[in-house]
C-alpha positions in Angstrom: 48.2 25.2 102.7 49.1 25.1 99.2 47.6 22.2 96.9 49.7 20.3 94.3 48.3 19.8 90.6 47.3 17.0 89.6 50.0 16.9 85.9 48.2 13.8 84.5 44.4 15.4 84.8 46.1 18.9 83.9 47.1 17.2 80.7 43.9 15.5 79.8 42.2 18.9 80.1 44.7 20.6 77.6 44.2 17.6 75.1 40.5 17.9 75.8 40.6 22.1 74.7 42.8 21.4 72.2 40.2 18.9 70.8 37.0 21.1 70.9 39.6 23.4 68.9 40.1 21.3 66.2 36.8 20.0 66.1 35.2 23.3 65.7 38.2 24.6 62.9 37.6 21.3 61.0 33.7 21.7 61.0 34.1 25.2 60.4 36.2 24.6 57.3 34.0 21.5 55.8 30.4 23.8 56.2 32.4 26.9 54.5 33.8 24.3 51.7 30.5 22.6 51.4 28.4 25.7 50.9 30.8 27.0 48.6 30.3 23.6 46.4 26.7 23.7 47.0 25.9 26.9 45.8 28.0 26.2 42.4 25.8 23.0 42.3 22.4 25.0 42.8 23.2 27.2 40.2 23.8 24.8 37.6 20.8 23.2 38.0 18.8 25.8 38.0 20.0 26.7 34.8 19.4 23.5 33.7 15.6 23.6 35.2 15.4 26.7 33.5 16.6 25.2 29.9 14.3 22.3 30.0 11.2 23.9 31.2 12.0 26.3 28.0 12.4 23.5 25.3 9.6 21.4 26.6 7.0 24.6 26.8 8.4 26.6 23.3 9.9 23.8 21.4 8.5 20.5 21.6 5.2 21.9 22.0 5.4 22.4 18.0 8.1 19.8 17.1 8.4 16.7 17.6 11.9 15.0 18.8 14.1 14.0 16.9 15.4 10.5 16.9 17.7 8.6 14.9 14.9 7.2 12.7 13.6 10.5 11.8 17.4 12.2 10.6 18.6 12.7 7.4 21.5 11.0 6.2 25.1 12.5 6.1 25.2 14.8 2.3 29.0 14.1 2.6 29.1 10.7 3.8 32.9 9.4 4.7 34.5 6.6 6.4 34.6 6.2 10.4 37.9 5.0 12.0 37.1 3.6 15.5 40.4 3.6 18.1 40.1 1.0 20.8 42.9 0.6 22.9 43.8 -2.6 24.3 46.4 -3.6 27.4 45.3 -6.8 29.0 41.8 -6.9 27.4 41.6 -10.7 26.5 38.5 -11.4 28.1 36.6 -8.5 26.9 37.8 -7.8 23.5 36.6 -10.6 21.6 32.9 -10.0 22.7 33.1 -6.3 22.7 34.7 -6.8 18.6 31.8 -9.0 17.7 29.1 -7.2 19.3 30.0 -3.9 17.4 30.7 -5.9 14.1 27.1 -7.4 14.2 25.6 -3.9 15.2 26.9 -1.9 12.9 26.7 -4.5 10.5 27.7 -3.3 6.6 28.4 0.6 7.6 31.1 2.8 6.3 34.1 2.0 9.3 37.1 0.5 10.4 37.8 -0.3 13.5 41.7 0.2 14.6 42.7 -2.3 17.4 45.7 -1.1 19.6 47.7 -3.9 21.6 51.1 -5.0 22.2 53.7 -7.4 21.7 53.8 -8.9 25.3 50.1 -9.3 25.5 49.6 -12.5 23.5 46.4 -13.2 25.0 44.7 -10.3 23.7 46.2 -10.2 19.9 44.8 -14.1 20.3 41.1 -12.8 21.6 41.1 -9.9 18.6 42.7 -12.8 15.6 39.5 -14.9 17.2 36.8 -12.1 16.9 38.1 -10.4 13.7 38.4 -13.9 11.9 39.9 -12.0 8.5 36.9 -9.5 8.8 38.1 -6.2 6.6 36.4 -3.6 9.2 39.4 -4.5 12.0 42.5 -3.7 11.6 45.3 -4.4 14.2 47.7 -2.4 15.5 50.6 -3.2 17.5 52.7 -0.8 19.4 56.4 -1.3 18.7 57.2 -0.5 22.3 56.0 -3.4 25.3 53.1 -2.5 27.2 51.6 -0.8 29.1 52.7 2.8 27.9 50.3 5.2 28.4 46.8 5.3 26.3 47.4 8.1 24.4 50.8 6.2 22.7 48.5 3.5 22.0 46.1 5.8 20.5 48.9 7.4 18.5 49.5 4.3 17.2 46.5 3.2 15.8 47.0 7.4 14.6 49.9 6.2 12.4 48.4 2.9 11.6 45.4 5.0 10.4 47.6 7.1 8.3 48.9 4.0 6.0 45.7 2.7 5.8 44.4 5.7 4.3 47.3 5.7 2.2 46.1 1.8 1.0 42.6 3.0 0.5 43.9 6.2 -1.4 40.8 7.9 0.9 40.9 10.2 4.4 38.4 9.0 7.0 35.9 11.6 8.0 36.1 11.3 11.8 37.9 9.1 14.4 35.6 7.6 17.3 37.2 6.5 20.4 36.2 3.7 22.5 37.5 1.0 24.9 37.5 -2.7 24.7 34.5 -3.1 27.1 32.2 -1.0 25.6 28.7 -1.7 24.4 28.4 0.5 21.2 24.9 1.6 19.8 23.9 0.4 16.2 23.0 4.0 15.1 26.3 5.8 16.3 28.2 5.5 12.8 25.6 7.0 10.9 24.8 9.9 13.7 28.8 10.8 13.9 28.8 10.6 9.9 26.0 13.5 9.8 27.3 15.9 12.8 30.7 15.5 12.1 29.5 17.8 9.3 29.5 20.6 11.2 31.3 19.9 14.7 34.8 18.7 15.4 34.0 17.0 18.5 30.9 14.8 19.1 30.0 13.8 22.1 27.3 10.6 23.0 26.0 9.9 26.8 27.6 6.9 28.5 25.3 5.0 30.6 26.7 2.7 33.2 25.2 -0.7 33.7 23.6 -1.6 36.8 26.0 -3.5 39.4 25.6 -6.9 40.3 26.5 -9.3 43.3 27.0 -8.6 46.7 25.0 -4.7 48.0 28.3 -3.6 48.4 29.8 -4.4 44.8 26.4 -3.2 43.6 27.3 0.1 45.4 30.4 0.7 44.1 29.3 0.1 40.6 25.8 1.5 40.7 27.5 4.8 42.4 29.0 5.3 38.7 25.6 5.4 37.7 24.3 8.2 39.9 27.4 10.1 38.9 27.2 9.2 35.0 23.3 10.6 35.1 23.8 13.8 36.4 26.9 14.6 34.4 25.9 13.6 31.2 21.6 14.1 31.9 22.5 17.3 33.2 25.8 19.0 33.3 27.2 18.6 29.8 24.2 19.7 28.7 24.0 23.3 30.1 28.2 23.1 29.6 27.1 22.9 26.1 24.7 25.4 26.3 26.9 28.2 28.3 29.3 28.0 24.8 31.5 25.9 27.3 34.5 23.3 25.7 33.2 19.6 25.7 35.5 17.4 27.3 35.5 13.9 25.9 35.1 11.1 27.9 37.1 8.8 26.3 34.4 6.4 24.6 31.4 7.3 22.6 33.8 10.4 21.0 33.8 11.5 17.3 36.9 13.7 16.6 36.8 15.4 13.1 40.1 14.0 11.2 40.8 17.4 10.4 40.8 18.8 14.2 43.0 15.9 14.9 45.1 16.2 12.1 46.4 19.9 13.4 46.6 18.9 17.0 49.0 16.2 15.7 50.8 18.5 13.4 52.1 20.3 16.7 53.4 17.4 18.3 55.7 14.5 16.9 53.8 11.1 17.9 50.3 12.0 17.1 47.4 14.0 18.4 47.2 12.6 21.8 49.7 13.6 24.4 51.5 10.6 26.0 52.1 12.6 28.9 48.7 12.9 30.2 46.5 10.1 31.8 43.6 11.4 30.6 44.2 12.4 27.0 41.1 12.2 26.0 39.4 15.0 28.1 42.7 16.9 27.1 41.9 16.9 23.3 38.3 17.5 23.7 39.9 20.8 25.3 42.6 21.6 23.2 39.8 21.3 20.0 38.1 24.1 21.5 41.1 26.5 22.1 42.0 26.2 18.6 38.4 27.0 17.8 36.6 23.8 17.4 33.0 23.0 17.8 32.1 20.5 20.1 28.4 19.4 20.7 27.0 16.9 22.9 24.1 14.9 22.0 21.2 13.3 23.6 18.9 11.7 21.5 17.1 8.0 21.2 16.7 5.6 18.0 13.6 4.5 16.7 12.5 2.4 19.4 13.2 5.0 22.3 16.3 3.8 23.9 19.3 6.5 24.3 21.8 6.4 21.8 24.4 6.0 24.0 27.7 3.3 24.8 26.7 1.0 27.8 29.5 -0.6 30.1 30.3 -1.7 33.2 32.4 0.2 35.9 34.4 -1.3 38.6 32.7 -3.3 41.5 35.5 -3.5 43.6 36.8 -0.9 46.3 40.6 -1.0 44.8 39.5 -1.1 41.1 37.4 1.9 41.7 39.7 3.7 43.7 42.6 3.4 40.9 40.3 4.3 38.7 39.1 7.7 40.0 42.9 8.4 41.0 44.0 8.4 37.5 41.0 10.9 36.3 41.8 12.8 39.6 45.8 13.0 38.4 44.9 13.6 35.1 42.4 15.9 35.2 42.4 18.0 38.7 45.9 17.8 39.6 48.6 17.6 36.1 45.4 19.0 34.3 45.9 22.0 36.2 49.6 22.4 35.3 49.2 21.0 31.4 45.9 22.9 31.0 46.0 26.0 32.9 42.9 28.6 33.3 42.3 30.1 29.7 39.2 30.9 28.5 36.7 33.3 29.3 34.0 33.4 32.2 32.0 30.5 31.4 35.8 28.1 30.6 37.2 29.2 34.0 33.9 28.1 35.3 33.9 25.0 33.5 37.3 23.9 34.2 36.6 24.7 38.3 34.0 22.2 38.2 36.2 19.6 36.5 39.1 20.4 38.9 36.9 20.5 42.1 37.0 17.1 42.9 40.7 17.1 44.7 39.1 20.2 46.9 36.0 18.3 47.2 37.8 15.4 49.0 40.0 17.7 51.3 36.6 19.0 52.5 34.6 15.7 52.9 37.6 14.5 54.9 37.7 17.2 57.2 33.4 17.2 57.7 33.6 13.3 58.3 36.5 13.9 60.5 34.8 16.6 62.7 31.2 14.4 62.4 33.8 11.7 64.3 35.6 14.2 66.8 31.9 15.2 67.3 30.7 11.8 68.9 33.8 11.5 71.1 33.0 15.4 72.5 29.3 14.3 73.5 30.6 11.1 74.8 33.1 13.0 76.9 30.5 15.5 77.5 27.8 12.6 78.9 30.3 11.2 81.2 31.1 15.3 82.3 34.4 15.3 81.5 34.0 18.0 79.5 31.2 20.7 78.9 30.2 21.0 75.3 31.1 24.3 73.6 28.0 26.3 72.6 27.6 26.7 69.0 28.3 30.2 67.6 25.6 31.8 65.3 27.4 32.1 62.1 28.7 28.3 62.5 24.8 27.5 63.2 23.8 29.6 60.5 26.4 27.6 57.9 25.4 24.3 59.2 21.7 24.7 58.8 22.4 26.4 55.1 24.4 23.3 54.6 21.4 21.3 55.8 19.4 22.9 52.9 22.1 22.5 50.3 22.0 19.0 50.8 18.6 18.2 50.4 18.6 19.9 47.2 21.4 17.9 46.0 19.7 14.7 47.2 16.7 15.7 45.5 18.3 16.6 42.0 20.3 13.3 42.2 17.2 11.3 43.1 15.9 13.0 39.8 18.8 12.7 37.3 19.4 8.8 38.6 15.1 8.1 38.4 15.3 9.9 34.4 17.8 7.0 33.5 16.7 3.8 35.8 14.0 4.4 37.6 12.3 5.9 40.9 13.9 3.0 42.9 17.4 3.6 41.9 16.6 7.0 42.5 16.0 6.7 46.3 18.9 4.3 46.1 20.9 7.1 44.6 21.1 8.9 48.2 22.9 6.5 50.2 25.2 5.6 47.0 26.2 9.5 47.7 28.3 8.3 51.4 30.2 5.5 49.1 30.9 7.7 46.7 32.5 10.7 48.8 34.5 7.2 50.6 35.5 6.1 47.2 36.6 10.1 46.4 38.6 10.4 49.7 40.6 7.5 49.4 41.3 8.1 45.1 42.2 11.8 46.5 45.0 10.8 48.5 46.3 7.9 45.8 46.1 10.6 43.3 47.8 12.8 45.0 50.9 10.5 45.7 50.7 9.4 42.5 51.4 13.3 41.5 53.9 14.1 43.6 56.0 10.7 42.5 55.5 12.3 39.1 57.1 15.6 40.3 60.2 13.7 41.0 60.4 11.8 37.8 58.5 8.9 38.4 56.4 8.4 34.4 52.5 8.2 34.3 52.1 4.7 33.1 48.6 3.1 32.3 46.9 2.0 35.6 44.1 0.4 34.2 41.4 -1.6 35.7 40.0 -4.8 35.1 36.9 -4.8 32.8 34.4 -7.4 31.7 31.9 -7.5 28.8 27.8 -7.9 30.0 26.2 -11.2 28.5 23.8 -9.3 26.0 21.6 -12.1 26.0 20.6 -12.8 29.3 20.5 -8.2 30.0 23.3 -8.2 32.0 
């Protein structure tokens, strides 16, 4: 007697086999991904273990550190030109202008103030906080906003240019910043005296702490972790490797001079409109017509970190825009516009920069196989399905995997306790889950964002909201 098939349970058995497949490819691709990653990671900081073991046992054994207090003033002292750019900045301007005015007091600078005609409420906040003051200058771009950051840098660039011709003087350097930062009162004079013999000069930035709700204080506390390690620990041993330093966009000195050529290649100035992140660009482009860039850890006279303070995004949106546009301009259009030249250590360097588009494809696809996990021992509970043994080699990469990720929890917890203590340390390590949420979702904005561009579509300033601590009350 023959039996008929039941089609409906002969179906839920195919999509069950086709599931354990794609689990096990998925989680097979994230542990080779994330070992991959990991072991770039481990090597940088053991290099960077290495490096500070040496200096602390050999060198500051016999010398002391250097601090702001203890350096010798610039032999060949010139005039600073500081570029903030400004698109919808009313509410942070203002402060930002006055605080840096106070702090660097009677110093050799001028700061250049970028904004444009249909943003009245930010040329009102700068004619408020300059209040006829000879160190700002304004600059407004003849276009209506927003462009992209780099025209408004090459604006204040031109604006520059005549004012140089007024003062019948060049400026030495030109230090870029945004409208929210908080600048350090030692900066001018430490930019005036390396600027000497570097073309790019590069200070720490240092997040603020988040406040409100735990979750905004995630978001914006996650920038912290991330902040510490690359600029406590990576840019240091990039430095040290004869790597290019990329700028970050505030806390910069560029050497007029370096500037000056990149702009003699181009028609509106040294920055490239056509990039969203112009400023790690140039820091690039520097080196590969043989710049010297250094960057530069080192505290004032009381201890603190000469450094520019701000505060990041709090908001899931904000940050995700935010990490888009570095993702398009740096891992994405930076790969087209940049290429791979450079020798062993550049190609390295540039990898790490680019890795983060990768590193999202491969977070995406472990998360995904952690989920497709659950529903096979669920299925596997109620015997619907027997669980697939593990193979050796996949057991072998998970528990390597395992490994890799209690180093990285370990180094972060380290880097984050240098700059704000053991507690934020620990709270470093579930920070690390927002942040890969935060890099999934900015990975697949960025990418849309790049293929629109493909088509035609121009990279206009996406900027996010920003607002100015109250330095009074520490926040």
């Amino acid at each position: 007697m023959s039996t008929v098939k039941n089609p409906g349970a002969k179906f839920v058995a195919w999509a069950i086999g086709l599931l354990v497949i794609v689990q096990h490819e998925l989680l097979l691709f994230a542990a080779a991904g994330i070992i991959i990653g990991g072991i770039d990671d481990v090597v940088m900081d053991i290099l960077f273990l290495i490096r500070r073991g040496w200096r602390k046992v050999i060198i500051y054994s016999r010398h002391a550190r250097m601090t702001t207090a203890t350096l010798p003033p610039s032999p060949a002292r010139g005039t600073i030109a500081i570029f903030v750019p400004a698109w919808h900045e009313a509410e942070v301007i203002g402060p930002m202008l006055r605080n840096a005015l106070l702090r660097w007091g009677t110093a050799d600078y001028r700061i250049f103030v970028g904004a444009y005609p249909n943003d009245p409420g930010t040329l009102q906040a700068i004619a408020r906080a300059a209040a006829g003051d000879e160190h700002v200058v304004l600059g407004i771009n003849p276009r209506p906003g927003p462009t992209t950051k780099a025209d408004c840098l090459n604006t204040l660039w031109q604006v520059m240019l005549r004012e140089e011709d007024r003062m019948g003087a060049r400026f030495k350097a030109v230090v870029l910043h945004d409208a929210e930062d908080v600048v350090h009162a030692d900066e001018i004079a430490l930019f005036d005296l390396l600027i000497d013999r570097f073309d790019l000069v590069q200070l720490p930035v240092l997040p603020y702490l988040g406040q409100g709700s735990v979750w905004a204080r995630c978001i914006a506390d996650h920038y912290c972790d991330e902040f510490a390690e690359a600029h406590g620990k990576f840019l240091t041993i990039r430095e040290a490797l004869g790597g290019s330093i990329p700028s970050a966009g505030v806390g910069c000195a560029f050497s007029r001079n370096a500037l000056a050529t990149l702009a003699d290649s181009r028609t509106d100035g040294p920055f490239d409109i056509a990039s969203l992140t112009e400023d790690y660009e140039t820091g690039l482009r520097i080196a590969e017509q043989g710049g010297k860039g250094v960057f530069v850890r080192i505290r004032d006279g009381r201890g603190d970190l000469v450094c520019t303070r701000e505060h990041f995004p709090d908001s899931l949106d904000a940050a995700v825009r935010q990490k888009a546009r570095w993702m398009v301009g740096i891992a994405l259009a930076g790969w087209d516009r940049m290429g791979w030249r450079g020798g062993p250590v550049e190609i390295w360097m540039r990898f790490r920069d680019r890795r983060a588009a990768l590193a999202a494809l491969v977070l995406c696809a472990a998360y995904l196989a952690l989920l497709l996990w659950g529903i096979l021992c669920l299925l596997d509970l109620a015997t619907i399905v027997p669980w697939r043994q593990m193979t050796p080699m996949l057991r072998t990469m998970l528990e390597t995997n395992l490994a890799l990720m209690l180093w990285r929890f370990g180094m972060r917890a380290i880097c984050v306790g240098r700059s704000y203590g053991w507690r934020q340390g620990l709270a470093a390590l579930p920070r690390t889950f927002v942040g890969n949420f935060i890099t999934i979702l900015a990975a697949r904005r960025a990418l849309s964002i790049y293929v629109r561009s493909l088509f035609g579509r121009p990279l206009t300033w996406d900027k996010t909201p920003h607002r100015f601590p109250n330095l009074e009350a520490g926040s």
